[in-house]
C-alpha positions in Angstrom: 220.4 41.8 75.5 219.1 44.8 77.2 216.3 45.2 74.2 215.5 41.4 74.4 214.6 41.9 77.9 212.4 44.9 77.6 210.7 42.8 74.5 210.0 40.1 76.9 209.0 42.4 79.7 206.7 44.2 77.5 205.0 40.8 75.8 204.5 39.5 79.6 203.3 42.5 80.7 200.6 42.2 77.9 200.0 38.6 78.6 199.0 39.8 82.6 196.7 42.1 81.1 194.7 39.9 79.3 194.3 37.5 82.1 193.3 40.2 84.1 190.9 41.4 81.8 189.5 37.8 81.9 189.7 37.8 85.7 187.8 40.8 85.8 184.7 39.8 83.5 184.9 36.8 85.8 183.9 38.3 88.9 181.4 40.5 87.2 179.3 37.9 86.1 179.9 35.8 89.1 179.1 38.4 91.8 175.9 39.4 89.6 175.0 36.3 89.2 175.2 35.3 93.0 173.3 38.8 93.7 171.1 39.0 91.6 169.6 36.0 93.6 169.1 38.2 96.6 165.6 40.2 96.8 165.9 43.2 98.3 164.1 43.4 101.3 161.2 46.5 99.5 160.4 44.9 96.7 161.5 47.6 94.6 162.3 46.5 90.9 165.4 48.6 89.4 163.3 50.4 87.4 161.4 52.2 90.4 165.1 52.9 92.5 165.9 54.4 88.9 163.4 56.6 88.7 162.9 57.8 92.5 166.5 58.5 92.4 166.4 60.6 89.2 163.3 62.2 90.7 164.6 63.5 94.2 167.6 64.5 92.0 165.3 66.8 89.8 166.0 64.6 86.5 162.4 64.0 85.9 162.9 64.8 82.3 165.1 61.6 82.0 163.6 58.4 80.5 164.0 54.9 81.3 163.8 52.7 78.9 164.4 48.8 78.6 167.1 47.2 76.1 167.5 43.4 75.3 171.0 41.9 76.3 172.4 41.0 79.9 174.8 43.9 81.1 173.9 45.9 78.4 173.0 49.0 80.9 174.0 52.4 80.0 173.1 56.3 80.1 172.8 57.9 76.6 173.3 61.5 77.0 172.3 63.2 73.8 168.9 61.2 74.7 168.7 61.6 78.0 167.8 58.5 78.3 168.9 55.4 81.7 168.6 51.7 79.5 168.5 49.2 81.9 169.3 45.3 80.7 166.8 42.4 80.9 168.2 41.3 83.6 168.1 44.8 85.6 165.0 46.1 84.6 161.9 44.6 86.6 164.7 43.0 88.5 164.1 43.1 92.5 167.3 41.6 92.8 170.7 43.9 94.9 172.5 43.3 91.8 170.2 44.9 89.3 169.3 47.8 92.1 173.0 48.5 92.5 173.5 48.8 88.4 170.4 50.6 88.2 171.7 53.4 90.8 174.8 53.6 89.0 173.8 53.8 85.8 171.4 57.3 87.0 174.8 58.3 88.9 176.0 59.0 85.3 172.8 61.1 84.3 173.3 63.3 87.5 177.3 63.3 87.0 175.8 65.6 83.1 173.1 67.1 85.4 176.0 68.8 87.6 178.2 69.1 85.1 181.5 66.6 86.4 184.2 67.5 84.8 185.7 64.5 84.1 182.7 63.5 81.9 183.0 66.9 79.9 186.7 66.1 79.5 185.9 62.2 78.2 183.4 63.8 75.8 186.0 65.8 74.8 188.3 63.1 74.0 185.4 60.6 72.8 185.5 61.4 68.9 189.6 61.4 68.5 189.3 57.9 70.4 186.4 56.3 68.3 189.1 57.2 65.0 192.1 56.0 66.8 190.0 52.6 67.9 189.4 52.0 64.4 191.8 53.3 62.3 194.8 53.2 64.9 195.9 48.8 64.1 195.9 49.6 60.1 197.5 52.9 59.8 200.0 51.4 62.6 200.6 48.0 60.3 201.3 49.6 57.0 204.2 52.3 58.9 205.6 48.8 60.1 205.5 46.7 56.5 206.3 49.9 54.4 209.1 50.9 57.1 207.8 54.6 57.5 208.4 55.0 61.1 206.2 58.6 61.0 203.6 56.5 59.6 203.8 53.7 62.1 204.0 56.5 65.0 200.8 58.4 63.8 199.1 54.8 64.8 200.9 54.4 68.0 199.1 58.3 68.5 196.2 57.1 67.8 196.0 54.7 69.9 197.2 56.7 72.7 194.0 58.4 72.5 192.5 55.2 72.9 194.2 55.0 76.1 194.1 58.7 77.1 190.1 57.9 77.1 190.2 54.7 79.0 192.3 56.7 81.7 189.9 59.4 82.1 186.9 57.0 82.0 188.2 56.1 85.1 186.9 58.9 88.0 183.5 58.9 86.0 183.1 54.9 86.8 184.4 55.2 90.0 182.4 58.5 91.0 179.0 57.0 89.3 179.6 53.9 91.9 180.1 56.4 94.7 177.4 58.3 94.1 175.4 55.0 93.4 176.0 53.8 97.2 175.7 57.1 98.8 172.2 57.7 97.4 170.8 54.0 98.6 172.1 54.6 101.9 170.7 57.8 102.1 167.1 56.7 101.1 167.2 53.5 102.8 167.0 51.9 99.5 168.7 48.4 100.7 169.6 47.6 104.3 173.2 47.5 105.6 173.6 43.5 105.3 172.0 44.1 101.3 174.5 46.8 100.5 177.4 44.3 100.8 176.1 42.8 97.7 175.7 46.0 95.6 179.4 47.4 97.0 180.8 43.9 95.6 178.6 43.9 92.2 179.7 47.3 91.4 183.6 47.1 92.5 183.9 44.3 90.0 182.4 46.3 87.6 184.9 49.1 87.9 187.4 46.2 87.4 186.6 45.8 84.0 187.7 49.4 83.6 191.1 49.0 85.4 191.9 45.7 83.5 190.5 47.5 80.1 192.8 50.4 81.0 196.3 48.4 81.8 195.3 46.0 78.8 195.7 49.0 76.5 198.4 49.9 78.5 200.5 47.2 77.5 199.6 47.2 73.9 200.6 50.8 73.5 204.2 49.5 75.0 204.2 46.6 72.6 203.5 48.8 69.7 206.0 51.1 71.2 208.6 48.4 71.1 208.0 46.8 67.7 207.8 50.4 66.1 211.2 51.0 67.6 212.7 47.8 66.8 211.7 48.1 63.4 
């Protein structure tokens, strides 16, 4: 009984998580999309805030470059290189400023060497195996009933999660320093920052739903492992 409980905790608590996750990309899209109708007050397209930021923080060797895709923005390191979407790039819009600023918080976060960052780096290589190796290795310990086999998975994706925890600070610390630098250059006004504060707290949403998602899978595999 005690077991059929914590089977049916565990499969709940993984059902919550995905509607969370779901939840989560909701608000994303729908605060961007509701933001991204508001024109910030200077004109300034996200590409400009990028590059003014990344200038006053000394980064002038760091290119900008525009991608295809909506949402598709990201800092490549080994580049050293801001991407900013379609829908950020020339973008005047609080939305695509507030991405913009958080995507060059991640450039500065390598520039001052955050730890966190160095330690998700770290952990990046072990969690690109575990995400695609982890489900097979995992599968064939449960048909061929080789627990050690089955628990080298479960490892794996630990990993997985391990790297999803500590992804964490560097979202939440990019955001900060995101919002801290527009307020301190009088980027966007007061009244526009209420836009980027919601656009980018639903972004690092994603990252807590991603994060308890995986969460509840590792218990899952945890509990079929050991009921096997």
């Amino acid at each position: 009984m005690g077991l059929l409980l914590n089977n049916t905790f565990v499969l709940l608590l993984v059902i919550g998580a995905l509607f969370l996750g779901m939840y989560a990309q909701y608000k994303v899209q729908a605060n961007f999309n509701k933001y991204s109708k508001v024109r910030a007050e200077s004109g300034k397209t996200a590409y400009e805030v990028a590059r003014q930021i990344l200038d006053s923080n000394g980064l002038v060797d760091v290119d900008i470059v525009h991608i295809s895709g909506n949402l598709t923005d990201h800092y490549d390191p080994r580049k050293k290189v801001v991407a900013l979407s379609d829908t950020v790039y020339n973008s005047t819009s609080v939305a695509a400023i507030g991405i913009a600023a958080h995507e060059v918080g991640h450039a500065v976060q390598h520039n001052v060497g955050y730890i966190p960052i160095k330690i998700r780096n770290l952990i990046l290589p072990v969690a690109q195996l575990g995400s695609s190796a982890y489900f097979f290795i995992f599968l064939l310990g449960i048909i061929f009933s080789y627990p050690p086999l089955a628990d080298f998975g479960i490892l794996l994706f630990g990993a997985v999660v391990l790297f999803q925890l500590v992804t964490l600070p560097v979202e939440f610390d990019a955001s900060s320093r995101a919002k801290r630098t527009i307020e301190e250059q009088f980027i966007l006004s007061s009244g526009e920052m209420v836009g980027v504060k919601k656009v980018l707290g639903a972004a690092a949403m994603t990252y807590v739903a991603a994060l308890v998602s995986s969460a509840a899978q590792l218990l899952r595999m945890i509990s079929i492992s050991r009921r096997r």
